[in-house]
Biopython code that builds the backbone (N, CA, C, O; Angstrom):
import numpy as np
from Bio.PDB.StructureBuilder import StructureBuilder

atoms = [
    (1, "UNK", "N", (4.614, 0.012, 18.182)),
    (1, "UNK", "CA", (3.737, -0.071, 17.027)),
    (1, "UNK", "C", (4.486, 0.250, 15.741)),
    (1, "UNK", "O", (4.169, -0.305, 14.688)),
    (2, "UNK", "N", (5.466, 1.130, 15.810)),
    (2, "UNK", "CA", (6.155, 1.537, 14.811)),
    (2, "UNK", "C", (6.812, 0.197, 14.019)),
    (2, "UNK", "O", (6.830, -0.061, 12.816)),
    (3, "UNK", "N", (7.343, -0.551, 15.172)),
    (3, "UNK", "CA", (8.250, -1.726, 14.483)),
    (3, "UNK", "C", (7.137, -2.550, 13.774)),
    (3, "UNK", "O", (7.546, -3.028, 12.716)),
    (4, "UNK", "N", (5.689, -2.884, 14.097)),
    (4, "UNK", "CA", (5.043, -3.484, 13.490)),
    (4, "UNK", "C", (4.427, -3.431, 12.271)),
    (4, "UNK", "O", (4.150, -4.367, 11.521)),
    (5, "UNK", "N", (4.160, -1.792, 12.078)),
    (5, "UNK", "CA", (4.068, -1.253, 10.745)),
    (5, "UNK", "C", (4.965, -1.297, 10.028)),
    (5, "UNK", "O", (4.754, -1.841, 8.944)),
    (6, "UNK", "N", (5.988, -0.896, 10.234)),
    (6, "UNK", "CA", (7.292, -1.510, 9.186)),
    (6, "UNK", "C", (7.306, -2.281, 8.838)),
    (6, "UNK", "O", (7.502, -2.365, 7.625)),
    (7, "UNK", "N", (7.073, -3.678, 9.777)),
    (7, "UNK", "CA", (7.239, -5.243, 9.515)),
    (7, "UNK", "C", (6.251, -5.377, 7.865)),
    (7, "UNK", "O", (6.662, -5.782, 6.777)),
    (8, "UNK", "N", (5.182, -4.982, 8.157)),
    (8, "UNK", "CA", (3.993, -4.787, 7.356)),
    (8, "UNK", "C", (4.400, -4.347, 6.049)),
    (8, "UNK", "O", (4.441, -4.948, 4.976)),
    (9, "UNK", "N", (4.714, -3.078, 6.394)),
    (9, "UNK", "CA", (4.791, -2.210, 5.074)),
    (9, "UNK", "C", (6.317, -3.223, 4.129)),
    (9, "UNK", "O", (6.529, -3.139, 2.919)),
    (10, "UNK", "N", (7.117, -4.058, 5.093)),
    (10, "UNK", "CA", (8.329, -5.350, 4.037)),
    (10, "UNK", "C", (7.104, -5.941, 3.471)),
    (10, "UNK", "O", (6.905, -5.791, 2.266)),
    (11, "UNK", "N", (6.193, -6.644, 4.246)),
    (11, "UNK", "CA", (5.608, -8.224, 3.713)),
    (11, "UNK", "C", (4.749, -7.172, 2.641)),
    (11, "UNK", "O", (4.684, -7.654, 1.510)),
    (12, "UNK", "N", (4.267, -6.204, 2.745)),
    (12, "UNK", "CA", (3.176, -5.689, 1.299)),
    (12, "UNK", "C", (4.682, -5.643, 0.327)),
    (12, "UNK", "O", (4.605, -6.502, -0.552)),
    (13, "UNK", "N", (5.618, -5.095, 0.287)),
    (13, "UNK", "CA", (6.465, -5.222, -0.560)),
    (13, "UNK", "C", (7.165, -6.457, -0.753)),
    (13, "UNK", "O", (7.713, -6.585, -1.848)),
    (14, "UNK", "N", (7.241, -7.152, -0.140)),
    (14, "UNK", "CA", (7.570, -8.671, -0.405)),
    (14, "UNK", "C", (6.398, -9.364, -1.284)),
    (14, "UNK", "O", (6.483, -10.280, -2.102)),
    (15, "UNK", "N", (5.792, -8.963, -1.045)),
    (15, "UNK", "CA", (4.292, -9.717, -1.719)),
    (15, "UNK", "C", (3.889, -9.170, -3.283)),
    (15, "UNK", "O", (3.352, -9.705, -4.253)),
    (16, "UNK", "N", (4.498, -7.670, -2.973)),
    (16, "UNK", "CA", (4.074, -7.272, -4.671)),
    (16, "UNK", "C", (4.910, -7.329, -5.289)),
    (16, "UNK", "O", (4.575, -7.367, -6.473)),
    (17, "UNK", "N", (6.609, -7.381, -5.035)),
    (17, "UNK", "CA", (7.126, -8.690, -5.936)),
    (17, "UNK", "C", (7.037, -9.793, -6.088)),
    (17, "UNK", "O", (7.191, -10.189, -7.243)),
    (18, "UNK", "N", (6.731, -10.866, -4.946)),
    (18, "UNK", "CA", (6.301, -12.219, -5.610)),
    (18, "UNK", "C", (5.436, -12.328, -6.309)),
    (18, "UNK", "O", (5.296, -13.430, -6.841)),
    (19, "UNK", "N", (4.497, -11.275, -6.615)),
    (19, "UNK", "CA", (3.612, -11.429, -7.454)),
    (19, "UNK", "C", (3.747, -10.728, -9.006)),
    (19, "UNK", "O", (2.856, -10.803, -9.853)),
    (20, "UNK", "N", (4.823, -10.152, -9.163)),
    (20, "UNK", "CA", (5.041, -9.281, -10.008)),
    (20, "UNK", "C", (4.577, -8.497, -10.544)),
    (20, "UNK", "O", (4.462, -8.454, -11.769)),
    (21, "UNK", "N", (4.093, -7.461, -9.548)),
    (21, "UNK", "CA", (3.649, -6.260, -9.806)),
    (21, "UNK", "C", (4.735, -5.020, -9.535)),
    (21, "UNK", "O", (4.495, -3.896, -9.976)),
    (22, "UNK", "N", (5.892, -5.295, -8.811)),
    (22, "UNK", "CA", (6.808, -4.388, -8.282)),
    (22, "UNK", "C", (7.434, -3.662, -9.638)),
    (22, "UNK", "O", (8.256, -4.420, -10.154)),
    (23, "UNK", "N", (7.300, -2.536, -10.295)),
    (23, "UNK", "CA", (7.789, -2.167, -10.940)),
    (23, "UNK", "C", (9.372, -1.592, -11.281)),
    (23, "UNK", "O", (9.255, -0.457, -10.819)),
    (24, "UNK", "N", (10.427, -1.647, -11.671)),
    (24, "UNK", "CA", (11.642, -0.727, -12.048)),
    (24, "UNK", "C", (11.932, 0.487, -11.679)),
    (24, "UNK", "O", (12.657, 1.021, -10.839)),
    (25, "UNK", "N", (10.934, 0.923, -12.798)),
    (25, "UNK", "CA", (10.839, 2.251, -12.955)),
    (25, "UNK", "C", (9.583, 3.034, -12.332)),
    (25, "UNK", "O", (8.420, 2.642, -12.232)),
    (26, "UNK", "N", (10.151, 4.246, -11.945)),
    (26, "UNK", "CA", (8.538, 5.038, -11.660)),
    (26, "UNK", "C", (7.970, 5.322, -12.539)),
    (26, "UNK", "O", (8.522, 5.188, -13.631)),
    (27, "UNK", "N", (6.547, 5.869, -12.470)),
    (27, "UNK", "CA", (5.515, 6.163, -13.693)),
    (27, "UNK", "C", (6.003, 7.938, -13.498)),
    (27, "UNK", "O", (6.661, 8.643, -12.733)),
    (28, "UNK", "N", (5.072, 8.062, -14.907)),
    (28, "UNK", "CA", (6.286, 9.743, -14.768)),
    (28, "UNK", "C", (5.614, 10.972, -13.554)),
    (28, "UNK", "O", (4.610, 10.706, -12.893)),
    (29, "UNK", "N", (6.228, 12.067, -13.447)),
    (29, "UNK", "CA", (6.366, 12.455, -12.208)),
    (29, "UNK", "C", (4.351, 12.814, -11.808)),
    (29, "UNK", "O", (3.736, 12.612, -10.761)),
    (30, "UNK", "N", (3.827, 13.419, -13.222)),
    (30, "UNK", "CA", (2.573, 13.869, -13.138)),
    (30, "UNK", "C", (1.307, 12.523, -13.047)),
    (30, "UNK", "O", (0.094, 12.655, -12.888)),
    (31, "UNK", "N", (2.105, 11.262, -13.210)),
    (31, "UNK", "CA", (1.022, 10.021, -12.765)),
    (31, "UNK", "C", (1.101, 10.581, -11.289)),
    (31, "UNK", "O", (0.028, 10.894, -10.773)),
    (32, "UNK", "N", (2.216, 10.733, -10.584)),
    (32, "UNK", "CA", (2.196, 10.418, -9.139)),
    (32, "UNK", "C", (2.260, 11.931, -7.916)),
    (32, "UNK", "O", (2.789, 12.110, -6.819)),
    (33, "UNK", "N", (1.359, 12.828, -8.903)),
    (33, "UNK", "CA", (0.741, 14.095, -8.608)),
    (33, "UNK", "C", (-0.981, 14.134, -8.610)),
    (33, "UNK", "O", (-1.812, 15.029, -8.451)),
    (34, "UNK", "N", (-1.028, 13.036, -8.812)),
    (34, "UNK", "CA", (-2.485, 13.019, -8.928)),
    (34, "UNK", "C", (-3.313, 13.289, -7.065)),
    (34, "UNK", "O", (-2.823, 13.001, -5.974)),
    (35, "UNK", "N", (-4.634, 13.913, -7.380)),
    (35, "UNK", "CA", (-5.440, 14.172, -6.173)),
    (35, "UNK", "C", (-6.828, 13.287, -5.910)),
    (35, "UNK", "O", (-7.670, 13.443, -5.026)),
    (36, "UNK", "N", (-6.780, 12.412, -6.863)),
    (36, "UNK", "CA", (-7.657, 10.968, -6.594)),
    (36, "UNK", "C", (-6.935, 10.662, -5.396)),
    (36, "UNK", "O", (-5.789, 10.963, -5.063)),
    (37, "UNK", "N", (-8.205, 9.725, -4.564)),
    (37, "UNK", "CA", (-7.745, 9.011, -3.633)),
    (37, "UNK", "C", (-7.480, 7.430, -4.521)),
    (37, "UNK", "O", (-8.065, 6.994, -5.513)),
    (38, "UNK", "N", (-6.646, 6.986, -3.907)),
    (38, "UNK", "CA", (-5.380, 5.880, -4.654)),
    (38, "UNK", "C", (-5.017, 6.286, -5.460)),
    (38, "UNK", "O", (-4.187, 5.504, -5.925)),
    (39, "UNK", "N", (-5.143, 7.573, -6.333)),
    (39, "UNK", "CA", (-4.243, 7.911, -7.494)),
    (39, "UNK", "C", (-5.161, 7.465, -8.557)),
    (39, "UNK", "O", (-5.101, 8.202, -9.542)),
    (40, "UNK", "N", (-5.902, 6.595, -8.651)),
    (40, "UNK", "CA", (-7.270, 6.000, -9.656)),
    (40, "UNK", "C", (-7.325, 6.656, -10.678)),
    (40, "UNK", "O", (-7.547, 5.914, -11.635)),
    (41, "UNK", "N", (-7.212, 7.913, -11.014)),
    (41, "UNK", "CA", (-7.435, 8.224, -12.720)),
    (41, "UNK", "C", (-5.855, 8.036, -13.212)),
    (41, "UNK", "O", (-5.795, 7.724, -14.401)),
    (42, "UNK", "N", (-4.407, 8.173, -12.476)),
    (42, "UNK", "CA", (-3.330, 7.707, -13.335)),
    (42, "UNK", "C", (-2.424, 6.808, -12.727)),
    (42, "UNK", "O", (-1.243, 6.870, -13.070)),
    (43, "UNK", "N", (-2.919, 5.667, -11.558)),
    (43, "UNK", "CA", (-2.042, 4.967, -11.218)),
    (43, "UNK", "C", (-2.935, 3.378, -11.325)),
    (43, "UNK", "O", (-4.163, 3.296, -11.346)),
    (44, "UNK", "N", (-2.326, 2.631, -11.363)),
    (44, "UNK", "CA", (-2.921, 1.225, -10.779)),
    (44, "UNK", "C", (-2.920, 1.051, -9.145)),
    (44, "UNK", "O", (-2.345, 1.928, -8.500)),
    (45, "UNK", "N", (-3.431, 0.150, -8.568)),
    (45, "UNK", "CA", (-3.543, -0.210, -6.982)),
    (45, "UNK", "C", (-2.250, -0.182, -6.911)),
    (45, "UNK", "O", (-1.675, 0.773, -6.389)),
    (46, "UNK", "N", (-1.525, -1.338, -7.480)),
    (46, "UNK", "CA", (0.075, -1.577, -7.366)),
    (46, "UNK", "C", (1.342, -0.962, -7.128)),
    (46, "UNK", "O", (2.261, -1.337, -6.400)),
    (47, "UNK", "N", (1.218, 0.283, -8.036)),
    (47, "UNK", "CA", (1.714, 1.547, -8.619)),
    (47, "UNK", "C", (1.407, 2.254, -7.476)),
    (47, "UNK", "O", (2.441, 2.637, -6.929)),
    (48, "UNK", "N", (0.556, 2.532, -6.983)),
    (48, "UNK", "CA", (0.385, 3.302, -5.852)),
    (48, "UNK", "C", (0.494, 2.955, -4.672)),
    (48, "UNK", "O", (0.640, 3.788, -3.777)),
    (49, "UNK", "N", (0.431, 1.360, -4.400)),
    (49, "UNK", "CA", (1.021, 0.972, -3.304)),
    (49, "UNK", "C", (2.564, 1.327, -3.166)),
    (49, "UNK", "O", (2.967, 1.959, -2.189)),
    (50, "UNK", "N", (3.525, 0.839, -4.313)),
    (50, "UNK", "CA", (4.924, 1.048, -4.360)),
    (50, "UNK", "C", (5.088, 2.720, -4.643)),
    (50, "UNK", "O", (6.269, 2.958, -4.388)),
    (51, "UNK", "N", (4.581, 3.667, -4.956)),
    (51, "UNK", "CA", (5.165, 4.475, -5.548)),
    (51, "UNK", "C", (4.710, 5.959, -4.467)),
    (51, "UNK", "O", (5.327, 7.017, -4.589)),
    (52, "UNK", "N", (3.717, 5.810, -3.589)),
    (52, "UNK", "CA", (3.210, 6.374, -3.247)),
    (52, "UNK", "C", (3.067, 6.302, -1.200)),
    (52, "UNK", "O", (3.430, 6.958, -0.223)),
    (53, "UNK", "N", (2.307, 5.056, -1.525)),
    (53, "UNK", "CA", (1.496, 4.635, -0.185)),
    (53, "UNK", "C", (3.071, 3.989, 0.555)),
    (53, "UNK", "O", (3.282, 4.512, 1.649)),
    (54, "UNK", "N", (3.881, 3.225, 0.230)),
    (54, "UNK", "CA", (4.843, 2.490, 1.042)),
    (54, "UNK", "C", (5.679, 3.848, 1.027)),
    (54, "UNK", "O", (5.682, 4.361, 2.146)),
    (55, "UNK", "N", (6.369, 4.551, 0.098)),
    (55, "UNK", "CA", (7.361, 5.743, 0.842)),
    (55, "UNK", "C", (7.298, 6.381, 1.463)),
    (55, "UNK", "O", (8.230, 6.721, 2.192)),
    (56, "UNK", "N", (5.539, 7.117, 1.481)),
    (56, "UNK", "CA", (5.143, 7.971, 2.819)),
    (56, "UNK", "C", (5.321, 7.050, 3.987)),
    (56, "UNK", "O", (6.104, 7.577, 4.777)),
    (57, "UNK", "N", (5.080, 6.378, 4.229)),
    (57, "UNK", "CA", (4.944, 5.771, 5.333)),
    (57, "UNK", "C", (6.076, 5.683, 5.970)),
    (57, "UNK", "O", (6.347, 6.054, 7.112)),
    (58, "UNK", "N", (6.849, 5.079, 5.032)),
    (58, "UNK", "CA", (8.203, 4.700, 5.340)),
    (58, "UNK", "C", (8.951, 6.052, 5.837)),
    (58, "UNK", "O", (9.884, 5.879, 6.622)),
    (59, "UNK", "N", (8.639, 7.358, 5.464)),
    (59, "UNK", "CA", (8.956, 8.481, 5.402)),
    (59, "UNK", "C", (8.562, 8.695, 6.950)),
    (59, "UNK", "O", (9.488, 8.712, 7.761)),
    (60, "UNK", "N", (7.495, 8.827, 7.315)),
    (60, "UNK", "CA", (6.868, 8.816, 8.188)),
    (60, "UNK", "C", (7.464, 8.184, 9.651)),
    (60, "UNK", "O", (7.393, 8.673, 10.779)),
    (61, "UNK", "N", (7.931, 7.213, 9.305)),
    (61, "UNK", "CA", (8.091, 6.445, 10.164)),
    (61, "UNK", "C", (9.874, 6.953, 10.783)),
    (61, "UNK", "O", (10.304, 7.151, 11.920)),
    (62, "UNK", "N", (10.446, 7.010, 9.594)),
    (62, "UNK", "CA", (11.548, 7.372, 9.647)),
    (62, "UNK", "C", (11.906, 9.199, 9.997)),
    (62, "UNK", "O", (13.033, 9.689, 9.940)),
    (63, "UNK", "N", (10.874, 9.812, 10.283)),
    (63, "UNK", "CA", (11.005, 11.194, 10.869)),
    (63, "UNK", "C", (10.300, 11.141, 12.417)),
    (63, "UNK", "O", (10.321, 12.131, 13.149)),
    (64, "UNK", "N", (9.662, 9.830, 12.825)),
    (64, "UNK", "CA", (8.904, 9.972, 13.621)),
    (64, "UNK", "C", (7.636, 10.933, 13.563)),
    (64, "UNK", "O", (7.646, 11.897, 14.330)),
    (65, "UNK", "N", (6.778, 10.791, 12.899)),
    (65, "UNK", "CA", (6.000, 11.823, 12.123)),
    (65, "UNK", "C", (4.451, 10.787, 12.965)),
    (65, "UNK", "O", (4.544, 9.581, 13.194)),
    (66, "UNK", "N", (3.462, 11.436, 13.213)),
    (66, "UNK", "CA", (2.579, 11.138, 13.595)),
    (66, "UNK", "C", (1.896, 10.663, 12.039)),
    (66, "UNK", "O", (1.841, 11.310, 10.993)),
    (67, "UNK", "N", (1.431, 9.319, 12.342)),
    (67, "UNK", "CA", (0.840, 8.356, 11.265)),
    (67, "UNK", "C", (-0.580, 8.616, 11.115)),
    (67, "UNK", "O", (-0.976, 8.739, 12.274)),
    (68, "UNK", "N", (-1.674, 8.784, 10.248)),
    (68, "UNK", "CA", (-2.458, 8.625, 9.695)),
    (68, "UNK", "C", (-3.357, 7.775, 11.023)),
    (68, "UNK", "O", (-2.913, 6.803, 11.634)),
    (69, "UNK", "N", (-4.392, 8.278, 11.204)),
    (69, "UNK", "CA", (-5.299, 7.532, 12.135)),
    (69, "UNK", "C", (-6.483, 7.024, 11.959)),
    (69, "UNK", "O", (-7.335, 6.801, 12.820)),
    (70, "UNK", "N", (-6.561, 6.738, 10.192)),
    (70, "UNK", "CA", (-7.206, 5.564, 9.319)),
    (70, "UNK", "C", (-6.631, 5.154, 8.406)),
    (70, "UNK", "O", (-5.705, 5.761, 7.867)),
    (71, "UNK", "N", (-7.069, 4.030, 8.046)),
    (71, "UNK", "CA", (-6.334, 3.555, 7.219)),
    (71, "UNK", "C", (-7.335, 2.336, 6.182)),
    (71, "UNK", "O", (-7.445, 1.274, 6.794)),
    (72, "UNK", "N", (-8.041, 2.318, 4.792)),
    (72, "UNK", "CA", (-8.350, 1.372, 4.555)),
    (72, "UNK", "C", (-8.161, 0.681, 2.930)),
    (72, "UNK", "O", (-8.944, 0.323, 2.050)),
    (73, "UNK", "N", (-6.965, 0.714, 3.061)),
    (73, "UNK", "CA", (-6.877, 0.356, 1.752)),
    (73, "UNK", "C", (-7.158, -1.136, 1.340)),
    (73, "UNK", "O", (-7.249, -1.238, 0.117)),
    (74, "UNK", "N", (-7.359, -2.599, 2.176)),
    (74, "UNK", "CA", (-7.858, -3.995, 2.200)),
    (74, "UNK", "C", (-9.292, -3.620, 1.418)),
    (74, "UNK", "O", (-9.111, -3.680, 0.201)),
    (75, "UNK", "N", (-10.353, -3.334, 1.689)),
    (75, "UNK", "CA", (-11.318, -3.451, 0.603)),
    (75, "UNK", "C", (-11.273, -2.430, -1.020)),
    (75, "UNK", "O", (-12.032, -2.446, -1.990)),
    (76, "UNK", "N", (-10.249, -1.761, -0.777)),
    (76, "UNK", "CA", (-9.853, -1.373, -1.962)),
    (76, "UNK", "C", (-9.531, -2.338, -2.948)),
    (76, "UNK", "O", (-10.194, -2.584, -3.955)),
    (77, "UNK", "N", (-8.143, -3.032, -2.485)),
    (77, "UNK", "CA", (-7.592, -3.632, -3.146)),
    (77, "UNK", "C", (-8.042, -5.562, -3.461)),
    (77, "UNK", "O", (-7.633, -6.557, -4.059)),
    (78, "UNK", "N", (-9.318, -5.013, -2.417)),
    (78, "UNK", "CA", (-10.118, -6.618, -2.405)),
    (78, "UNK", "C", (-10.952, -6.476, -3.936)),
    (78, "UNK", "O", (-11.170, -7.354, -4.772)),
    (79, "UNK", "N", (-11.306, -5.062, -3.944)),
    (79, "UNK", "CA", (-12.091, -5.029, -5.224)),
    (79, "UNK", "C", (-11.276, -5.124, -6.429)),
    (79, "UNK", "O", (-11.509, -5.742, -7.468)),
    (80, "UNK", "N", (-10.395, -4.484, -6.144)),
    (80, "UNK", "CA", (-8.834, -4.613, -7.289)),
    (80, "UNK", "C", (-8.865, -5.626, -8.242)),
    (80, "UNK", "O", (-9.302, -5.892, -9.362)),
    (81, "UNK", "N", (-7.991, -6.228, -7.006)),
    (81, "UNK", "CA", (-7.955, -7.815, -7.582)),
    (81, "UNK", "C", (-8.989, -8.954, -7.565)),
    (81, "UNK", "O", (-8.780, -10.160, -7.692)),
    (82, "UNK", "N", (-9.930, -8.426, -7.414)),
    (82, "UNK", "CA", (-11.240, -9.838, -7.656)),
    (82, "UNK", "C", (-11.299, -10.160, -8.802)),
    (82, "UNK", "O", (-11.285, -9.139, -9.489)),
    (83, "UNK", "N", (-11.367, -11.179, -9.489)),
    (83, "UNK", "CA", (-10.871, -11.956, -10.305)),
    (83, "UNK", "C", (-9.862, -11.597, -11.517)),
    (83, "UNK", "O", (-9.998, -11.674, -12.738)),
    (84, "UNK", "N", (-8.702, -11.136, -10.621)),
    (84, "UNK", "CA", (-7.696, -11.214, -11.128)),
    (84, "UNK", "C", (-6.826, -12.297, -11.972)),
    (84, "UNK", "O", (-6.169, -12.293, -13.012)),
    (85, "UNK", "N", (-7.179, -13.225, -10.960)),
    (85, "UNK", "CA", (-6.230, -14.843, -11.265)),
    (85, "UNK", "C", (-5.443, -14.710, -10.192)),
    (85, "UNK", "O", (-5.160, -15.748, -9.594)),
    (86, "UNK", "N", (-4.947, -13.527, -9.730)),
    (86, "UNK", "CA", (-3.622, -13.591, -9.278)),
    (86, "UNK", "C", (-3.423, -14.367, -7.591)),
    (86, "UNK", "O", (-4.567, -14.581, -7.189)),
    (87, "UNK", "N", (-2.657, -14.711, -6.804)),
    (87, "UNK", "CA", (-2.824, -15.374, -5.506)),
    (87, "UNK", "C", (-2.345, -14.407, -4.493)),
    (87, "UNK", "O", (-1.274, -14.343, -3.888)),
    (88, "UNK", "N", (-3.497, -13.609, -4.458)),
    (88, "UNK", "CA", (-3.429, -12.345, -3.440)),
    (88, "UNK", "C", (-3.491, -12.019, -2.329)),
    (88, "UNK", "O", (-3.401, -10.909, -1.803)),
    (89, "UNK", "N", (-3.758, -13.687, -1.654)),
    (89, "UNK", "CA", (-4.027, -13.592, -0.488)),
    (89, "UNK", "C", (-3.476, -12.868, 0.811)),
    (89, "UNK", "O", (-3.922, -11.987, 1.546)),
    (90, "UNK", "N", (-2.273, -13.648, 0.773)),
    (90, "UNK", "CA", (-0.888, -13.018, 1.474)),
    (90, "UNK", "C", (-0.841, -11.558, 1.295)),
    (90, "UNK", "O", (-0.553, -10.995, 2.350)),
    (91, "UNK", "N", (-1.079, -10.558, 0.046)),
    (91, "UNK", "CA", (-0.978, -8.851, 0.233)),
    (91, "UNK", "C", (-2.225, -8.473, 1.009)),
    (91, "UNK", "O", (-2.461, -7.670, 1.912)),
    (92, "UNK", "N", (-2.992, -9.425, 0.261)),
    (92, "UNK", "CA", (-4.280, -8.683, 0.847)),
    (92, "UNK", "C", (-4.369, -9.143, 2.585)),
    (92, "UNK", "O", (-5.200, -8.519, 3.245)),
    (93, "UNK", "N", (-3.663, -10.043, 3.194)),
    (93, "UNK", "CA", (-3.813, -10.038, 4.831)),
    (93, "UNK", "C", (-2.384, -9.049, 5.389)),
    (93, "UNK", "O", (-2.176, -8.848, 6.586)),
    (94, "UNK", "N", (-1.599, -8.570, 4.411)),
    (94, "UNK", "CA", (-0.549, -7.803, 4.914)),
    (94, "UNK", "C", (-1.801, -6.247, 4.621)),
    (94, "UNK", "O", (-1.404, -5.327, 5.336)),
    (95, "UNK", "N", (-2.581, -5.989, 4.126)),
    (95, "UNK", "CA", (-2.978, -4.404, 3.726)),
    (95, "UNK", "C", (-4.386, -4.748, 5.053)),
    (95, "UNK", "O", (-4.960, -3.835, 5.647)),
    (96, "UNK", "N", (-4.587, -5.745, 5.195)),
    (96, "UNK", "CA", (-5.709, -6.063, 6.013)),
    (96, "UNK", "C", (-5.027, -5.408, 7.652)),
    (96, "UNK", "O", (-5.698, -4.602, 8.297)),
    (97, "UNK", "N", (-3.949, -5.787, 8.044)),
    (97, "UNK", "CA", (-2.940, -5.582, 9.186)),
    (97, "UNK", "C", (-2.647, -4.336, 9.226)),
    (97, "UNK", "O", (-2.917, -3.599, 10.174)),
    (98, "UNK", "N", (-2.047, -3.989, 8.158)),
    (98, "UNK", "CA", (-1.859, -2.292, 8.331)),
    (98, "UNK", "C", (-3.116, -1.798, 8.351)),
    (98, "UNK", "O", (-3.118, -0.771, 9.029)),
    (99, "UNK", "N", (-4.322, -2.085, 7.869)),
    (99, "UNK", "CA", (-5.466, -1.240, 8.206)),
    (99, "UNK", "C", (-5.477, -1.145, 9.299)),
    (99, "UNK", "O", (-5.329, 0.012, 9.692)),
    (100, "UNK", "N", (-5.640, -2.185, 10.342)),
    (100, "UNK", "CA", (-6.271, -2.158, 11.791)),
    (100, "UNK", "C", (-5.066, -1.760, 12.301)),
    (100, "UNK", "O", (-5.318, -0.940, 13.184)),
    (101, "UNK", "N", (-3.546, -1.965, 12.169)),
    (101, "UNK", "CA", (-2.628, -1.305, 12.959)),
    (101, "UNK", "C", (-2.804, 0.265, 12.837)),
    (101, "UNK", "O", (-2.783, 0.869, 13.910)),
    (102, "UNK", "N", (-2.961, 0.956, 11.770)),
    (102, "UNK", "CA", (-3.367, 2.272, 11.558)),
    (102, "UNK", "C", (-4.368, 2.743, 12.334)),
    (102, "UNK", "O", (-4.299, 3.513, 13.292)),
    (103, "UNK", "N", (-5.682, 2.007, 11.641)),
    (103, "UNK", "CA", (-7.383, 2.448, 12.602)),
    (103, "UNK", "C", (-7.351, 2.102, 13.825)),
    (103, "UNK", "O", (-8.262, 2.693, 14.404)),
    (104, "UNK", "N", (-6.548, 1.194, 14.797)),
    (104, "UNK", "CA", (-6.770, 0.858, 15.908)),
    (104, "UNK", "C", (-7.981, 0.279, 15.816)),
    (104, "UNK", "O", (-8.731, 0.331, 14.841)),
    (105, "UNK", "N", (-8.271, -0.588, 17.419)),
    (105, "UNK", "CA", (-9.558, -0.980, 17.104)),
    (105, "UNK", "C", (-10.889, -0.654, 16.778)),
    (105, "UNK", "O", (-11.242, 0.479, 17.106)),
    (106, "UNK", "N", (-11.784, -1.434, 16.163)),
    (106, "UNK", "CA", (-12.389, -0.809, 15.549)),
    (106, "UNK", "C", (-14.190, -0.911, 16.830)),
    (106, "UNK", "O", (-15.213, -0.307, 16.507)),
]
sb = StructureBuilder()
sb.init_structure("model")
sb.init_model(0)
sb.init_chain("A")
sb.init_seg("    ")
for serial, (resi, resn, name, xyz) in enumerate(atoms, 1):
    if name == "N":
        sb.init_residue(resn, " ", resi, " ")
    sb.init_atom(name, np.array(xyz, "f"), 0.0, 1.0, " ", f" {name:<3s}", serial, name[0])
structure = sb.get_structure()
């Protein structure tokens, strides 16, 4: 399962650069201290996918660390981007995958 979440956690980062949301730089250290869930009063979805949500994981994964046993960030980010413009499909079935790889079945 591990290798599959990884796979996941590339294509969400593959996806939020093709879409150009992948940022440079980090936002400064006290955006990404926040105790909102997604970070919502100082991050964007985006911002917190890259800055936050993909390093733990990645962190996680890479200590062998027991993973989170929910997971739903797909209707988050369904509300996000609703009429964005943007062609979200592809992140949003990569955040859809890591949900249910996380929650197991439901």
């Amino acid at each position: 399962m591990h290798t599959e979440i990884a796979a996941v956690l590339i294509d969400i980062e593959a996806q939020l650069r093709q879409l150009g949301l992948w940022q440079a730089a980090a936002p400064p250290r006290e955006a990404l201290a926040s105790d909102q869930p997604f970070a919502v009063d100082t991050l964007t979805l985006p911002q917190w996918l890259q800055f936050i949500f993909l390093p733990t994981l990645y962190s996680m994964l890479e200590q062998h660390q027991a993973l989170p046993a929910q997971c739903g960030i797909a209707p988050m980010a369904e509300e996000y981007f609703r009429g964005s413009g943007l062609a979200t499909g592809q992140l949003l079935d990569a955040l859809v995958r890591v949900d249910a790889l996380l929650s197991g079945p439901v």
